[in-house]
MIVO-560459 format. One record per atom (N, C-alpha, C): residue in three letters; x, y, z. Coordinates in pm, whole numbers, padded with zeros to 5 digits, always signed. Layout:
N
AlaXYZ ...
# end
This chain:
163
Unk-03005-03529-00276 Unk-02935-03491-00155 Unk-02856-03362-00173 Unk-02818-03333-00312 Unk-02772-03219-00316 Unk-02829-03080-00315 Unk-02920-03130-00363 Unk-03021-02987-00339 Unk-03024-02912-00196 Unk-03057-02998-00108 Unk-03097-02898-00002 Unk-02906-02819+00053 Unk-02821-02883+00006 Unk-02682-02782+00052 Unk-02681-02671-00025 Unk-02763-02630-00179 Unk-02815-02528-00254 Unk-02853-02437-00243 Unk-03055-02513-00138 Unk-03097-02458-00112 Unk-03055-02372+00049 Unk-02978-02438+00118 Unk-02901-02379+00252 Unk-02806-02234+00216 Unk-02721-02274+00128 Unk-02634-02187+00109 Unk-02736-02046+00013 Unk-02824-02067-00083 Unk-02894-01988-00121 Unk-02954-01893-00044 Unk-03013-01983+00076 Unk-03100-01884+00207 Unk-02997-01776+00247 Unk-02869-01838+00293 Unk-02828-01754+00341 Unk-02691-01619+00284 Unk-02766-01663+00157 Unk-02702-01537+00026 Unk-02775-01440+00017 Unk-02895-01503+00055 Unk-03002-01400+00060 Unk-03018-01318+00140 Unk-03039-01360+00308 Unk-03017-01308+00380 Unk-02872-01219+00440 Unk-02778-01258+00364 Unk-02666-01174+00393 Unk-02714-01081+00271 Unk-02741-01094+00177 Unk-02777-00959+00072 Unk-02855-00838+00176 Unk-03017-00897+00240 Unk-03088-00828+00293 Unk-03050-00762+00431 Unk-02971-00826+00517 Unk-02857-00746+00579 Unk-02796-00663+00571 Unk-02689-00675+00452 Unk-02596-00547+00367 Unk-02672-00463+00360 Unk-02801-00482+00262 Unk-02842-00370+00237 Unk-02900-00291+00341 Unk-02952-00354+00467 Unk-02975-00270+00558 Unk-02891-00197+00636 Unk-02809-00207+00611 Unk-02645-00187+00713 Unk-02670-00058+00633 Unk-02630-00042+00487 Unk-02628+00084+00421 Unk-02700+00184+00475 Unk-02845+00137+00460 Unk-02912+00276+00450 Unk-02893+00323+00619 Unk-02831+00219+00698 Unk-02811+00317+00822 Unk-02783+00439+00863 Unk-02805+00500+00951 Unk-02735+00643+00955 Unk-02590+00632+01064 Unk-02526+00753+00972 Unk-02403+00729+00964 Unk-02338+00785+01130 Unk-02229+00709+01153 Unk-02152+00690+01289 Unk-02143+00800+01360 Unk-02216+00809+01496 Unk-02202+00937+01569 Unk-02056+01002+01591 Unk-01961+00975+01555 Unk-01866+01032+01498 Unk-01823+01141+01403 Unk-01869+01019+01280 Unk-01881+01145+01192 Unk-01946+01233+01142 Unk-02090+01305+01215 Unk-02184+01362+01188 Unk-02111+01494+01298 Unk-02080+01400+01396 Unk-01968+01490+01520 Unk-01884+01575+01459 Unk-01795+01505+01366 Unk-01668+01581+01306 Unk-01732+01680+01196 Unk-01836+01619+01100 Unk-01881+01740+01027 Unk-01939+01884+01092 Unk-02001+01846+01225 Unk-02069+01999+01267 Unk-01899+02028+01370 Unk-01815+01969+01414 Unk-01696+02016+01488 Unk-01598+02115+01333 Unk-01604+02077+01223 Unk-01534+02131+01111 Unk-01627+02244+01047 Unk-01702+02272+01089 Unk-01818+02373+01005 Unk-01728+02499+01055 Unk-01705+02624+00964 Unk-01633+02709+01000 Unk-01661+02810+01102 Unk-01794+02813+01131 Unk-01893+02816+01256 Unk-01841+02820+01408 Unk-01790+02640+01373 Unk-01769+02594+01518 Unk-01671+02539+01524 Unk-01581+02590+01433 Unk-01421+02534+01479 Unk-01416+02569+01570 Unk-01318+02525+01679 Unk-01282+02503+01800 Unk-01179+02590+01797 Unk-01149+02638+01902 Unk-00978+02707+01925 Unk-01005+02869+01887 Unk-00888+02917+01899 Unk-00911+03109+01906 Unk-00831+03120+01719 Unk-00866+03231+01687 Unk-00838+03230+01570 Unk-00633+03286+01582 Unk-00553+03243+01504 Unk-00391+03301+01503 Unk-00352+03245+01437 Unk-00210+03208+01479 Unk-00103+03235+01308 Unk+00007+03144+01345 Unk+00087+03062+01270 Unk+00181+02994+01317 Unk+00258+03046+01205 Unk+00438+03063+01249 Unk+00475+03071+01148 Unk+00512+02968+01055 Unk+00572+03002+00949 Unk+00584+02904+00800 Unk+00659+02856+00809 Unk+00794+02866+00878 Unk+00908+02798+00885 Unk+00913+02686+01006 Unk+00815+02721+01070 Unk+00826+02635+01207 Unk+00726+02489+01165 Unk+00667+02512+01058 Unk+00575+02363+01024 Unk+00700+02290+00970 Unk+00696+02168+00970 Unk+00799+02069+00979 Unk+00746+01941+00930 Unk+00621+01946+00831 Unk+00562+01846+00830 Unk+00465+01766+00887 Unk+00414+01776+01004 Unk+00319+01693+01090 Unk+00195+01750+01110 Unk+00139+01661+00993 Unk-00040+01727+01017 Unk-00102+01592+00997 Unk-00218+01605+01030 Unk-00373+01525+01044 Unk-00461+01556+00984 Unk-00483+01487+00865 Unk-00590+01507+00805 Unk-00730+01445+00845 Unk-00834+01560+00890 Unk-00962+01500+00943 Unk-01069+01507+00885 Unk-01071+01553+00781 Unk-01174+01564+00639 Unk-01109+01584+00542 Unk-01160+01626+00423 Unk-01133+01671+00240 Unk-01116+01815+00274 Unk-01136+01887+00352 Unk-01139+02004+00395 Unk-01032+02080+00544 Unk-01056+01988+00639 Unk-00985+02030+00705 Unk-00840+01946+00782 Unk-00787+02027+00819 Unk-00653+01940+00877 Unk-00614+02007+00991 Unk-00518+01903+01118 Unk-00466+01944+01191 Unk-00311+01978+01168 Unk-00274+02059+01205 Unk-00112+02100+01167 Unk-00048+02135+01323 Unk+00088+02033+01346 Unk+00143+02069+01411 Unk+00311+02173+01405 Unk+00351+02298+01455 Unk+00423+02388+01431 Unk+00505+02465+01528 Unk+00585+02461+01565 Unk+00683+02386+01546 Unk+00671+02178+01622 Unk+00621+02208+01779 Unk+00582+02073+01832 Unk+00465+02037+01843 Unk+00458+01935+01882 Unk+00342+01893+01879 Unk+00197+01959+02009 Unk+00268+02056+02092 Unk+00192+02074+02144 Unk+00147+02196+02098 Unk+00180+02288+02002 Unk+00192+02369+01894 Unk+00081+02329+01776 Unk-00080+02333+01817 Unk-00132+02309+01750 Unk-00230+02404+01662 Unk-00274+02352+01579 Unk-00355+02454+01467 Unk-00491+02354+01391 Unk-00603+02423+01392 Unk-00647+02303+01296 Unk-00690+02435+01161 Unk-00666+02421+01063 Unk-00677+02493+00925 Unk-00809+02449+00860 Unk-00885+02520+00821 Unk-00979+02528+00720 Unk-00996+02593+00590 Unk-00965+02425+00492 Unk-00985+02548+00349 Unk-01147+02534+00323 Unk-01086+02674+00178 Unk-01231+02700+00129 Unk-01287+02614+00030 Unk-01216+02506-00033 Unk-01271+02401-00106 Unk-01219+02232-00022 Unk-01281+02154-00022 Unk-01252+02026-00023 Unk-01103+01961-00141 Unk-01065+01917-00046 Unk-00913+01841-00144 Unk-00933+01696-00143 Unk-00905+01654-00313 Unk-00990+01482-00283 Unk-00916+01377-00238 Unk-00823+01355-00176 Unk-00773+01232-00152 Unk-00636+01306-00041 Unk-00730+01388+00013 Unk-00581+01473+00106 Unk-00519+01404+00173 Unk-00577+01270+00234 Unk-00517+01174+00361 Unk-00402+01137+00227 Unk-00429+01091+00155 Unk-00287+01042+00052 Unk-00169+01143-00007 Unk-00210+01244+00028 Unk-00094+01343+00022 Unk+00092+01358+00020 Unk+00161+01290+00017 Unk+00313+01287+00094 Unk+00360+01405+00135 Unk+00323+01509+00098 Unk+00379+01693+00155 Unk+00274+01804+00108 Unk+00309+01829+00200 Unk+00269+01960+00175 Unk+00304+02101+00197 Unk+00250+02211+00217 Unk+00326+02307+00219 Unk+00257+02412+00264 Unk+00323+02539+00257 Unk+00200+02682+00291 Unk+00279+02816+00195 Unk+00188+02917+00184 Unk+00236+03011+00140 Unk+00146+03113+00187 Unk+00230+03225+00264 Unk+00150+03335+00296 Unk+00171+03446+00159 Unk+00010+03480+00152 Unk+00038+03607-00017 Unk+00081+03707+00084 Unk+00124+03769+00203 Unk+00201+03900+00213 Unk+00264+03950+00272 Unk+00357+03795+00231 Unk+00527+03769+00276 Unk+00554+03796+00464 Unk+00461+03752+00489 Unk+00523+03804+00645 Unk+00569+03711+00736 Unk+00568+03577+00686 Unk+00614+03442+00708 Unk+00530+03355+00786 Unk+00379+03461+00819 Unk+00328+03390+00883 Unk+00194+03289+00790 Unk+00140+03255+00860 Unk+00004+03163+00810 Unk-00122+03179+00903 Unk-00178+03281+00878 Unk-00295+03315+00964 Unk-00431+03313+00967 Unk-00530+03326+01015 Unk-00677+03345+01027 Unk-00750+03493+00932 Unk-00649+03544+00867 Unk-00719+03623+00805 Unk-00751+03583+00650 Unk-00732+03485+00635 Unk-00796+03420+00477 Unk-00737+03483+00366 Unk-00579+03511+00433 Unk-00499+03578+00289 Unk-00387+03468+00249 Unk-00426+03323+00288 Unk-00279+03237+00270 Unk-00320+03101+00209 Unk-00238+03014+00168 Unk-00271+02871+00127 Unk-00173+02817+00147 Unk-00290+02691+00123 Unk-00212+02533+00146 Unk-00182+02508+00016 Unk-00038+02471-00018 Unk-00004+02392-00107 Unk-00010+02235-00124 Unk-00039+02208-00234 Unk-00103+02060-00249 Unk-00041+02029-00375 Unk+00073+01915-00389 Unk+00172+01914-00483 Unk+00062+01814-00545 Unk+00029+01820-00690 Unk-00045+01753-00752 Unk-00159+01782-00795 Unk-00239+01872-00686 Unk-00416+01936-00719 Unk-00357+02029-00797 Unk-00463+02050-00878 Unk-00512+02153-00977 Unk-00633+02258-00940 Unk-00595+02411-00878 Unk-00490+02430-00891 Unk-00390+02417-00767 Unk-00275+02360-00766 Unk-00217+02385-00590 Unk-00200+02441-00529 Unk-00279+02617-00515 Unk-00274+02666-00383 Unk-00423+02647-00351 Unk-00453+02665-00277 Unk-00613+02621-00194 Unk-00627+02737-00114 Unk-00702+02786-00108 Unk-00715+02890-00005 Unk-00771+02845+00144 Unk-00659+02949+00239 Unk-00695+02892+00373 Unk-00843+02981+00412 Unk-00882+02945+00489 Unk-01019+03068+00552 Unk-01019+03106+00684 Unk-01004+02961+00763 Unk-00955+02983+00933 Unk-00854+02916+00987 Unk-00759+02967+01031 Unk-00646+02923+01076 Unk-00701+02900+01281 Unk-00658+02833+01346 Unk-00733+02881+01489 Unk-00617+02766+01551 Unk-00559+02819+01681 Unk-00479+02762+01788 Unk-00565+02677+01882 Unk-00531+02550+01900 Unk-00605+02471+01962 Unk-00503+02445+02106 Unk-00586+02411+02207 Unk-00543+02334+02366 Unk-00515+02191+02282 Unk-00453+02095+02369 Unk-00451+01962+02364 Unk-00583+01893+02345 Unk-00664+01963+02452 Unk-00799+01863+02470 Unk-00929+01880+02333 Unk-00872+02029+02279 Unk-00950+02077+02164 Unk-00928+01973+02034 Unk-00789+01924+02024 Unk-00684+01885+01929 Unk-00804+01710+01910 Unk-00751+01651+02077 Unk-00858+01544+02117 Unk-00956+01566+02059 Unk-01003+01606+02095 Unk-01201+01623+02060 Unk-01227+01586+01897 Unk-01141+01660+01849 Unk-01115+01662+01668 Unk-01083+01502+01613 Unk-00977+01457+01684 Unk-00875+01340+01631 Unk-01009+01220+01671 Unk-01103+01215+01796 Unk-01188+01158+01851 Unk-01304+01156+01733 Unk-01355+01247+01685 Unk-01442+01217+01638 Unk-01430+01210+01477 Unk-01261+01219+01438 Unk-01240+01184+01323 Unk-01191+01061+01313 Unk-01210+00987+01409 Unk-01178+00846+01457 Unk-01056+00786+01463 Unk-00948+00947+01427 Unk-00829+00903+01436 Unk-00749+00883+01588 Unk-00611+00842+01607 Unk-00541+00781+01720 Unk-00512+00883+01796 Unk-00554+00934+01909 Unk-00459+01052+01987 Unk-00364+01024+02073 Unk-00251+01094+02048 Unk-00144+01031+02086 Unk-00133+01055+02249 Unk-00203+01139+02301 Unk-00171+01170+02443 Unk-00269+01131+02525 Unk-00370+01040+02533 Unk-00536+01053+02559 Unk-00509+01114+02725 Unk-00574+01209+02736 Unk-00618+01275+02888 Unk-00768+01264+02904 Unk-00781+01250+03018 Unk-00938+01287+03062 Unk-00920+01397+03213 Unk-01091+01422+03200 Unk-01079+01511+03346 Unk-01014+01464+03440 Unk-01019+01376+03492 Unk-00958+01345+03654 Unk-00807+01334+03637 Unk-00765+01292+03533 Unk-00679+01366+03543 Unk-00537+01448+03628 Unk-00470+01427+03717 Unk-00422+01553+03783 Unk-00374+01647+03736 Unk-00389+01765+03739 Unk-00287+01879+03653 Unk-00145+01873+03733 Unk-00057+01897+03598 Unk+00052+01900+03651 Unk+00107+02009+03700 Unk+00193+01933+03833 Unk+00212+02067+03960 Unk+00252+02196+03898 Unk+00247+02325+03928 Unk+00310+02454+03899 Unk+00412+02451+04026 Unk+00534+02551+03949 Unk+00630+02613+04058 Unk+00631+02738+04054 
# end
């Protein structure tokens, strides 16, 4: 009588094995195939500019090993940064930092500045595109990096009145 609770639980070790393994070779979440061609330096989103250094305050989003959102001074003050190497465990980061090489306080799109990364070797990283994003650009990013956006808008939408 014991056998067949063996053979039950066996079947379905099996079949959860042959499952898993099919789950794997799936292709991967229209998301993040989204966020890799939205991060290609190509097709970053937003106009290329400069925030200054003193006005970051801490609040960024990390949406790959590579790129991040940075907010400067507020949050509607957005930037998304692209370095030229991948950083490995950037979401675990606690600070970070910037340094422009020619002192002008800013942090710009001309690929003369870095991100400091207390811990990587070595810790400056070089930036490549710095670019000013809309809200809805910011969205699009946080969306398909599957992270939380804090403001969600859609089209319909009303714009808010002008005076």
């Amino acid at each position: 009588m014991q056998f067949r609770p063996l053979l039950i639980n066996a079947t379905i070790g099996a079949l959860t094995a042959v499952a898993a393994g099919c789950a794997t070779t799936a292709q991967p979440p229209l998301s993040s195939a989204n966020l890799d061609n939205l991060t290609k330096l190509e097709n970053l989103p937003g106009k290329p500019g400069c925030f200054w250094k003193s006005n970051f305050q801490g609040d960024w989003t990390v949406l790959n090993e590579s790129t991040l959102i940075v907010r400067a001074p507020l949050p509607k003050d957005v930037y998304v940064i692209k370095l030229f190497e991948p950083v490995l465990d950037l979401s675990f980061k606690q600070g970070l930092g910037f340094e422009d090489k020619e002192h002008t306080g800013q942090i710009c799109n001309n690929g003369d500045d870095y991100l400091i990364v207390p811990g990587w070797q070595p810790p400056q990283v070089p930036i490549v595109a710095v670019h000013a994003l809309t809200l809805a650009e910011q969205d699009q990013l946080l969306r398909a990096a599957g992270k939380p956006v804090p403001h969600p808008r859609t089209a319909t939408q009303p714009a808010p009145p002008k005076n």
